[in-house]
N, C-alpha and C positions, 0 to 999 in steps of 0.2 A: 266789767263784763267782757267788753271785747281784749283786754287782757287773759281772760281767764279761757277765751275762744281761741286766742292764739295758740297759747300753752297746750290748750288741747290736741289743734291741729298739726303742730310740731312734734305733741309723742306720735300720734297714730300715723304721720309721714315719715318719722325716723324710726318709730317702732312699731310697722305695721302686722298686721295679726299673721299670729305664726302659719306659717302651711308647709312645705316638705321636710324640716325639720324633725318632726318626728321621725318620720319613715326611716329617714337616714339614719337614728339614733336605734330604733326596734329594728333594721336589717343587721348593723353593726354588732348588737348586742347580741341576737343569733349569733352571727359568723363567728364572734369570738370565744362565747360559750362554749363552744364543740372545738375550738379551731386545735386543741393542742391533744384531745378526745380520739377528734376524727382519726389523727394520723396515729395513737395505738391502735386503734378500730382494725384500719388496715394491717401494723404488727403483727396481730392476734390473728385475723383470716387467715394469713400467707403461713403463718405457724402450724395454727392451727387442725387447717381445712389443704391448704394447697402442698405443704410439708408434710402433712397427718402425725405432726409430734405432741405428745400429751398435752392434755390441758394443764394439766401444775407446771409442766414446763412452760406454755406460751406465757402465763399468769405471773410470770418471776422469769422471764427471756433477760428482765433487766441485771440480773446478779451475775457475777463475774464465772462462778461454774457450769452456767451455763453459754459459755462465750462461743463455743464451737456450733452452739447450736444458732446463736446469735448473731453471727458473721452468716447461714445460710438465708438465713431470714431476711437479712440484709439485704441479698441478693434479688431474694424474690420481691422484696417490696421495691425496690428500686426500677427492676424490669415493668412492676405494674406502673409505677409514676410514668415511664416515658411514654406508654400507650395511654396513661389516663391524662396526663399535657395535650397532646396529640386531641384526644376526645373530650376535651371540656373547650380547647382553644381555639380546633380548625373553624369552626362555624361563625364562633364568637368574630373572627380574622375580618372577615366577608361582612357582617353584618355593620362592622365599623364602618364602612362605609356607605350603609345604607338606612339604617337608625336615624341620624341626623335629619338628614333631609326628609323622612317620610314621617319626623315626628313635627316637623315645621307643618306641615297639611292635616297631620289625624291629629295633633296634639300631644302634650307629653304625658295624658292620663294613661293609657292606653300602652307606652311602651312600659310606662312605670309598672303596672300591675302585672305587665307579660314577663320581666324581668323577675318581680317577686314570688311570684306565680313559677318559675322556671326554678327557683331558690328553692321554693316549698318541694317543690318534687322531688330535687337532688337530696334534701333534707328527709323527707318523707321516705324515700326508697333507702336512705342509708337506715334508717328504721328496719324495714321489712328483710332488711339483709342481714342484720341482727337478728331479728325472729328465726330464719332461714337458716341453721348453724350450719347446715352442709356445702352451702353454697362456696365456692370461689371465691376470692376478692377479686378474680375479672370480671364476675358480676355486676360489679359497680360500675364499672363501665356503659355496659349495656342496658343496664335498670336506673342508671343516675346520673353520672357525669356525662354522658351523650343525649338525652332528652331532655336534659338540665342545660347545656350548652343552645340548644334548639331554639332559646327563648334570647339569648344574648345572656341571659343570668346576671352575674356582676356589671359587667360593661352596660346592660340598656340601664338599669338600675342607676348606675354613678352619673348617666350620660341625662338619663331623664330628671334627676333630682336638680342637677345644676342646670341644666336650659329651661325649667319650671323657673327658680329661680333669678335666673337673665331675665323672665318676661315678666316678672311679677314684680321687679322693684326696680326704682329709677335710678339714675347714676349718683345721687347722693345716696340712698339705701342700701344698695348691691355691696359696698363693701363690709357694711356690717354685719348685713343679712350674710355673706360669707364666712366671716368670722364665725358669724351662727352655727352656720350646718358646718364648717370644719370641726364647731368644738362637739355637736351631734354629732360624727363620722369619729372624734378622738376620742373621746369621753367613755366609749364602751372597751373600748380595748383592754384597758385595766381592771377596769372592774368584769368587763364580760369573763374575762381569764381567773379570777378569783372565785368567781360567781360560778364558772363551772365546774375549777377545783371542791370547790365546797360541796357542791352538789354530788358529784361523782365518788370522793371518799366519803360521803355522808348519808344525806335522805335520800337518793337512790342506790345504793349501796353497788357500785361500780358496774351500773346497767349503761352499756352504752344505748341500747333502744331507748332508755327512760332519757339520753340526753336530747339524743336529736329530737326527740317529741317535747319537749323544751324549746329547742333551738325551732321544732314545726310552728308552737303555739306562740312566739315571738314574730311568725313570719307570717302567719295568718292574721294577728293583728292587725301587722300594717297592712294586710292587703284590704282589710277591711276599712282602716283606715281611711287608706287611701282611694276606694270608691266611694264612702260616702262624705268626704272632706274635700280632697282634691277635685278644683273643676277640671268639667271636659277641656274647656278651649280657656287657655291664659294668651289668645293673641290672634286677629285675624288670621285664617287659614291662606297659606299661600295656593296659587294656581296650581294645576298637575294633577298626575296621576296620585288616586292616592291608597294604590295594590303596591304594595312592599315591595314586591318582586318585578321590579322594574329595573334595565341599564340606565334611565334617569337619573334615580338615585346616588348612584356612584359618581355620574360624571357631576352632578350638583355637588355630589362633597368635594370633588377636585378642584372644579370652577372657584369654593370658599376658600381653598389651601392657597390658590394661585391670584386669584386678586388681588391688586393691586392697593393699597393702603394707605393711608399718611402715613410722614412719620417713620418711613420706614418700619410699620408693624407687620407687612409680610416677611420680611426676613427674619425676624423676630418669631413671629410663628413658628417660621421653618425650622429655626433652629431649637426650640422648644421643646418643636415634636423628633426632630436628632436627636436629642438631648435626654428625652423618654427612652425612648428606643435603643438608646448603647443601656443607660442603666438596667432596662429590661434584660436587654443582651448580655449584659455583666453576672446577672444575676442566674440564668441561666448557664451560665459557664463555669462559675465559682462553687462548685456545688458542697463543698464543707465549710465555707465560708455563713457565718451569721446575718444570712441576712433572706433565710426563706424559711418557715414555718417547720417543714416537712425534715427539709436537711437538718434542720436544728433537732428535731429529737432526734434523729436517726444517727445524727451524730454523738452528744450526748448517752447515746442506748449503748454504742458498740467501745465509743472511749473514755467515757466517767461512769457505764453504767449506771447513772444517774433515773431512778424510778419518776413515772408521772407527777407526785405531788411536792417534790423539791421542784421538778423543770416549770410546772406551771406556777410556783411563786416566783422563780426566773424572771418566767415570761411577764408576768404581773412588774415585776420592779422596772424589769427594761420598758415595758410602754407606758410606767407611769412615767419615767424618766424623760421619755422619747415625748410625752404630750406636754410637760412641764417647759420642755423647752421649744415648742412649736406654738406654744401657749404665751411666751414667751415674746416668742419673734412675732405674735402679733399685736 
């Protein structure tokens, strides 16, 4: 018997009961759904609506007699990305610095669901801008990547899953329960890009409104999920203010950057977040290089003329590949 107590208490301390794993698995699986969708979405508006060039044209931009028309398109969509960077990014910038520390006091329920909750609207309004055919593709701006950004969107989302995580498992669990939610976070990539391939040449017969209300009904899941799964508090509430909008906030995230360590782990840190930040940088720079979603078809569109449903079996082989081997390395 006390053998058989043991046994027990060793699965449930090394395999204790799932909690943000999902989330992370139903956000991903949206994102990637739409992810290779979204950006003909914008093709088609800029074509369509802000060029006013026929619809059999925008429909078939990808065939090579239509290249003249295809280079202007180019233009416009490209113009829209540096104002929709600008409006999904500026706020997100600021709130990295204040997310942290103000989810150590309110907990990490609460950014998690604002984050999703931020997700469903940008998802949601790319819906209603599809109903809208007149509308702009600056629309999106204004109706979605900017009150989508409002919430932190991606960034409170990735930031709340993983410090949920830090308080919920001990230094013997934390690295498996990581392994967990990396292979939730990798696991949709593939299949989410397949999954909306199929869907789009298929049972919605290339409705982009029909996708994102897919990609909505994956994101309201988790929200539901995760209010009535996730608890409020996984860890004594520290002292302080606990209004977001506080200079506290920021200088508490400095004070964690800047202390001092064993072991030499501040410099380590430092270099980390360097380390983030030129690849970030890089990629921003590189812009026909493979290695951004956006650039990628838009390259493909104007120099292999490459239609959606070869690029999204592409995309499908490179992140099976890309998870095989980070699957791999762990």
């Amino acid at each position: 018997m006390d053998t058989d107590a043991d046994d027990e208490y060793k699965i449930r301390h090394r395999f204790p009961v799932i909690g943000v794993e999902p989330v992370m698995f139903l956000y991903m699986a949206a994102f990637m759904t739409t992810t290779v969708v979204e950006e003909q979405f914008f093709v088609y508006k800029a074509c369509s609506v802000n060029l006013g060039y026929p619809k059999n044209i925008c429909h078939h931009i990808n065939e090579q007699i239509y290249k003249n028309y295809s280079t202007q398109v180019q233009i416009e969509v490209s113009k829209f990305h540096q104002y929709e960077n600008i409006a999904s990014h500026a706020v997100p910038v600021i709130l990295a610095f204040i997310l942290g520390s103000w989810s150590d006091r309110v907990g990490r329920k609460l950014p998690m669901l604002l984050g999703l909750m931020g997700c469903l609207v940008y998802s949601f309004m790319i819906f209603i801008n599809a109903l809208f055919e007149t509308w702009p593709v600056e629309m999106i701006l204004f109706t979605a990547s900017f009150p989508s950004a409002l919430t932190g969107s991606h960034l409170t989302v990735f930031m709340a899953c993983f410090t949920y995580l830090s308080d919920t498992t001990t230094s013997e669990q934390r690295t498996l329960r990581t392994t967990l939610l990396e292979v939730a976070y990798l696991l949709p990539m593939p299949i989410g890009v397949a999954f909306g391939s199929y869907l789009f040449n298929g049972p919605l017969y290339r409705s982009y409104g029909g996708m994102f209300l897919v990609n909505s009904l994956f994101l309201f899941i988790a929200i539901v999920y995760t209010f009535f799964v996730i608890p409020w508090r996984t860890r004594d509430s520290l002292e302080g203010d606990y209004n977001a909008c506080t200079i506290k906030h920021f200088s508490n995230t400095l004070k964690t950057l800047v202390t001092k360590r064993k072991e030499g782990r501040r410099l380590l840190l430092i270099l980390c977040l360097i380390g983030l930040a030129l690849y970030t940088l890089q990629r921003g720079m590189l812009c026909f290089c493979f290695v951004d979603s956006n650039n990628n078809y838009l390259f493909t569109l104007i120099y292999l003329f490459l239609p959606f449903l070869p690029f999204g079996y592409t995309r499908f082989c490179r992140n099976r590949i890309s998870q095989h081997v980070c699957h791999s390395c762990y």
